[in-house]
C-alpha positions as a Python dict, from the first residue, in 0.01 Angstrom:
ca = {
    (1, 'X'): (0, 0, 0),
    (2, 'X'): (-316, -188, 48),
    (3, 'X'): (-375, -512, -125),
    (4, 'X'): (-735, -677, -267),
    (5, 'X'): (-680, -980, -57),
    (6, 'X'): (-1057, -1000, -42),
    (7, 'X'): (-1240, -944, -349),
    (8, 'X'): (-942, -1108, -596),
    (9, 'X'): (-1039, -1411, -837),
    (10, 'X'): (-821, -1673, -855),
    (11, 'X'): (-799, -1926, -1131),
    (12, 'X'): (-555, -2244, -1197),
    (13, 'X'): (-518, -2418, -1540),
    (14, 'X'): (-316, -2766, -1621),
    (15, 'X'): (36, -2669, -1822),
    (16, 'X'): (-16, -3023, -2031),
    (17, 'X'): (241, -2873, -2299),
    (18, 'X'): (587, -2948, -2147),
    (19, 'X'): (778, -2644, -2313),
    (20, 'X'): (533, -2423, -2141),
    (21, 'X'): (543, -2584, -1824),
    (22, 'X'): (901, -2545, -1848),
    (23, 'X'): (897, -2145, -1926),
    (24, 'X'): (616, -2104, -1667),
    (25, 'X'): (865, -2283, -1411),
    (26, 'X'): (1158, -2051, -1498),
    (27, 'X'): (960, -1727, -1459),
    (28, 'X'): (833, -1887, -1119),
    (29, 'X'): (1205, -1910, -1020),
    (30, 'X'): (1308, -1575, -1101),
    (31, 'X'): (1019, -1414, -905),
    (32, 'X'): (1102, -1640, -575),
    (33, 'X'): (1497, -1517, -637),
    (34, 'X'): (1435, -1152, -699),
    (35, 'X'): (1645, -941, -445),
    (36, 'X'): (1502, -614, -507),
    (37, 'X'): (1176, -548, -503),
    (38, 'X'): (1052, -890, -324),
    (39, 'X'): (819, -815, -40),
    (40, 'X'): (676, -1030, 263),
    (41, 'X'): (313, -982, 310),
    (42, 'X'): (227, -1100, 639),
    (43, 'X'): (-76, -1148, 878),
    (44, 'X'): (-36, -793, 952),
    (45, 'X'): (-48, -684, 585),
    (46, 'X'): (247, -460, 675),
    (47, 'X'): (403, -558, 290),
    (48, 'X'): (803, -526, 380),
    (49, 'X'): (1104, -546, 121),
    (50, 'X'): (1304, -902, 197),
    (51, 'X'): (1605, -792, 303),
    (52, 'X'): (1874, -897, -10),
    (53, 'X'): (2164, -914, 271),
    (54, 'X'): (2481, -1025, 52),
    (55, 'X'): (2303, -1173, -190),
    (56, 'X'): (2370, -1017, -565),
    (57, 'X'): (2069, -810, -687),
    (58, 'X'): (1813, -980, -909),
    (59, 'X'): (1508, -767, -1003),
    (60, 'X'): (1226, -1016, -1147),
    (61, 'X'): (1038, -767, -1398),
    (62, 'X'): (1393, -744, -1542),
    (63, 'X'): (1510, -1140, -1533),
    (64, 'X'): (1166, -1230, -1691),
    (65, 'X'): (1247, -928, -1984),
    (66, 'X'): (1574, -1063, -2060),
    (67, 'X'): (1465, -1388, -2072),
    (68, 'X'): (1181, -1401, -2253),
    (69, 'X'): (1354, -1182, -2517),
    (70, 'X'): (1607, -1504, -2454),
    (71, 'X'): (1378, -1731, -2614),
    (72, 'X'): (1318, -1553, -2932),
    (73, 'X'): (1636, -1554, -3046),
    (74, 'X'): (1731, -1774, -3323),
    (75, 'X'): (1945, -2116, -3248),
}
């Protein structure tokens, strides 16, 4: 699968509120810990699955679901 490396905007914003710092954070940690469907894209573009070796399965699109439906539950 081909990627728009080339023709992609880019844009970066300050998180100045704290609790959405914090949630942005989390999400970023689930995404760098997901086991099965994390890819490497490298010089070559060649776009391979990281291998999950022993590690338990986390899938990302999943942890962020379950976690965002995590925050509106009541206290």
């Amino acid at each position: 699968m081909t990627r728009n490396i080339d023709y992609r905007i880019e844009v970066a914003a300050p998180l100045l509120d704290p609790r959405l710092k914090q949630r942005v954070l989390d999400i970023f940690d689930l995404l760098f810990n997901d086991t099965v469907k994390a890819r490497y894209l490298d010089k070559e573009l060649s776009n391979r699955y990281v291998p999950r070796g022993n590690r338990r399965k986390v899938r990302a699109q999943l942890a962020i679901y379950d976690y965002l439906k995590s925050l509106e539950q009541p206290d």
